[in-house]
N, C-alpha and C positions, 0 to 999 in steps of 0.2 A: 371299485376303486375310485371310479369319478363320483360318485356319493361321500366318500370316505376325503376327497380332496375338498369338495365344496364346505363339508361341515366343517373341516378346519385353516378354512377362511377365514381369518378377522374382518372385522369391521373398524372404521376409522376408530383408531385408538385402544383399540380391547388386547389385554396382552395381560397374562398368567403371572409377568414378572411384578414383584413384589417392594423391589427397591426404587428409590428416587430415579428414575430412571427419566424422569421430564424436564429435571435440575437444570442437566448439562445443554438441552435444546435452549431452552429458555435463556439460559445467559447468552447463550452466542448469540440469537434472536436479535436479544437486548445490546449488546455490544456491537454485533455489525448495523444493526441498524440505526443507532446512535452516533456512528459514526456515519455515516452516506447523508444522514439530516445535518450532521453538522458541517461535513465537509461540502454538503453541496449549498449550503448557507455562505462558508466563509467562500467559497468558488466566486458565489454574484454577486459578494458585498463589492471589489475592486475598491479597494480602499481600506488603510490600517494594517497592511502587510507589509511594508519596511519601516526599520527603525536603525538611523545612523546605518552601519555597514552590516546589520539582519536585513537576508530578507525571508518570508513564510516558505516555508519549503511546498506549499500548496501553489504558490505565483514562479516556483524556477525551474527554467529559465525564464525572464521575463522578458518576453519577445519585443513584446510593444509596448508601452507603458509611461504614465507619467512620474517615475522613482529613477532613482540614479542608476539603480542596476540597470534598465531598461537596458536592450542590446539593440535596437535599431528606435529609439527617440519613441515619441508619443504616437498615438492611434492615428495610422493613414488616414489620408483625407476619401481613399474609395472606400474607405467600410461604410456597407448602407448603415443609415442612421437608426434605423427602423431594426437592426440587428442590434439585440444587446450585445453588450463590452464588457469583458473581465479578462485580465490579462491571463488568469486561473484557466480558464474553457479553452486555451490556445494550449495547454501543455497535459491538463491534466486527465484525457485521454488513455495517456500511454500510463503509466502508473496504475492507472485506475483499471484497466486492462489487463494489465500482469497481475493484481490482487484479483479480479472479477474470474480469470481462467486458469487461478492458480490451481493445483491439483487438492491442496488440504482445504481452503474455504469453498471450491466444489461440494465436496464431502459438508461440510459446514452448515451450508446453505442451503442445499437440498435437504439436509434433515430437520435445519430450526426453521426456515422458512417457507421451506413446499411442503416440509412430513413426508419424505419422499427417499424412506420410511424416515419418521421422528425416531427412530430408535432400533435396536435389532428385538425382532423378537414383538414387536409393535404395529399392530393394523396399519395401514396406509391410505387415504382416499381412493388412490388408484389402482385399476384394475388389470392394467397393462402395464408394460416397462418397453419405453422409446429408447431409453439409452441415448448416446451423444452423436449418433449417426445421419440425423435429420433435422431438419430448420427448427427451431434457432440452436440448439445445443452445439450441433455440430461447431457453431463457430469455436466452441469452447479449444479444436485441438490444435489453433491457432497463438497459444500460449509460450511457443517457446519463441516465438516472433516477438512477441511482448517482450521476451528476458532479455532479448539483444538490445530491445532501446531502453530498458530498465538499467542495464548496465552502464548505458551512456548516460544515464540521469544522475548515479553514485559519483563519475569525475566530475558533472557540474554541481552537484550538492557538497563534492568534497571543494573543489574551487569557492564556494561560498563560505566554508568556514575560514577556507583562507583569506579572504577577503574581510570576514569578521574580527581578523586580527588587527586592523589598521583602522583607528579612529584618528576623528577631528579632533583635533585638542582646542575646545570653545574657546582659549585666552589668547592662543596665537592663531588659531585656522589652520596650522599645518598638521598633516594627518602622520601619523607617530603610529608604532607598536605596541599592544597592549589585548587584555583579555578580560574576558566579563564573563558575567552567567550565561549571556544568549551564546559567546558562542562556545561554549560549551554545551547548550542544550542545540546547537546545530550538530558541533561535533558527535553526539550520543545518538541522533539521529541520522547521520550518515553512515555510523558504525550498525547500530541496528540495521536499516537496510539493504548495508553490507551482509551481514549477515542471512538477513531475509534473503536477498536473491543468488549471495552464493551457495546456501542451502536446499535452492530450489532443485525438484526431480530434475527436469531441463537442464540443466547445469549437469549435473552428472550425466547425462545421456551426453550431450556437447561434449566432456571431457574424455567420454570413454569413446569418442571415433564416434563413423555411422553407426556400425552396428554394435555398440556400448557393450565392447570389449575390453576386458583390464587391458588383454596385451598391446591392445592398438590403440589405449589413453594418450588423447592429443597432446597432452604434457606432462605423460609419466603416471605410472602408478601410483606414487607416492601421492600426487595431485589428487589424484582420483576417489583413495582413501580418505582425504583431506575433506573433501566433497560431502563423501557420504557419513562420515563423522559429523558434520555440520546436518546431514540432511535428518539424521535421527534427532536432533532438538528443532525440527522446521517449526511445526508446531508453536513453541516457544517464541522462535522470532518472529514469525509472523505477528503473535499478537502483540508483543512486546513493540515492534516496530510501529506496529498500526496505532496504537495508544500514542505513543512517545511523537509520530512526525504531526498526529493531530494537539498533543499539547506543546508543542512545539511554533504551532503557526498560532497557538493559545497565547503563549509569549508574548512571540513578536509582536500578536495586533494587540495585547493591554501596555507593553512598551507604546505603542504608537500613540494609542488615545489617554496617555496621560495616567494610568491607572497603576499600573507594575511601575519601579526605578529599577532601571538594570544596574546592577552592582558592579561593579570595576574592580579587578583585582590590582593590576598593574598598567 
């Protein structure tokens, strides 16, 4: 039997299956990784993320900062100098964190990125399975920690489309009501990660009590169903959200350097 096991062992990559089965790694590969280059680019630019009452959903809340949003004025005078500054690196942690230990780009990542396995049915480099119980993985089951300050990021991201609503009127300088393209590409993107995180596992475990029971759902059955209807398209939002708050901070910074005009409806 241990003969009969070793022989059908794969070797990194050898697999009997016959279909495109390399497709689906490789986009995700290509997709998360495009993203983490990009977003960890616009994170150090610190500059080119507000425009009028936009600000990049990668800079909010913007703790410190030289833009009007700023919430406590310009960079302290104790930050060592020697420390880079981007008002991006002060928030974008937590976010980053709840995508990083989500439960489906887990899945994701381990397959397009480590091969760990790249597929079912598909060799693997590795010969053991650590599983998430030991350094560094383990931190992964610290995810639903993540959903509770992810939650708090949706009221400030939705507070910013409100915000998006009230421009300067250039002829008089008084700031008036009115709507444009950005903030409706803010609005689509607080809705998106609406989505994203109310469709998270964690969330439905939250709503169904400690021990994620219908009948002891912290706001009702009805909620809870709500939950997991959303959680069968998680999938979905996730990537949809994750494209959408990067072409979103795409916006704002070609609004800022002159390249995009944001259009005005009213």
């Amino acid at each position: 039997m241990a003969q009969a096991a070793a022989s059908s062992k794969r070797g990194f990559g050898q697999t009997e299956r016959r279909d495109l089965w390399w497709v689906e790694p490789l986009a995700i590969a290509i997709g998360l990784s495009g993203f983490v280059i990009y977003a960890t680019w616009a994170a150090f630019q610190g500059n080119n993320y507000h425009y009028g009452p936009y600000l990049s959903p990668f800079y909010s809340p913007e703790i410190f900062g030289d833009s009007p949003h700023s919430w406590f004025g310009p960079l302290p005078a104790w930050w060592p100098l020697w420390l880079p500054f981007s008002p991006a690196l002060l928030i974008l942690w937590a976010p980053g964190g709840f995508r990083f230990t989500c439960y489906y780009y887990r899945g994701s990542y381990y397959k397009a990125l480590w091969a760990d396995p790249p597929a079912c049915g598909v060799g693997e480099p590795r010969a053991h399975y650590r599983g998430e119980r030991k350094f560094p993985l383990i931190v992964q089951n610290i995810h639903r920690y993540f959903m509770y300050v992810a939650v708090l990021f949706l009221f400030i991201l939705g507070y910013d489309v409100w915000k998006a609503l009230w421009f300067t009127n250039p002829a008089t300088g008084a700031v008036q009501f009115g709507m444009g393209v950005g903030t409706l590409v803010l609005a689509v993107n607080v809705s998106l990660l609406g989505g994203y995180t109310l469709s998270c596992h964690s969330m439905r475990h939250l709503l169904g009590g400690r021990h994620d029971e219908v009948n002891k759902a912290l706001f009702g059955r009805g909620c809870y169903n709500c939950i997991s209807g959303l959680n069968r398209h998680h999938m979905k939002w996730a990537w949809f959200s994750l494209f959408w708050v990067a072409f979103s901070d795409v916006y704002v910074r070609l609004c800022s350097m002159g390249i995009w005009s944001d259009r005005r409806f009213f």
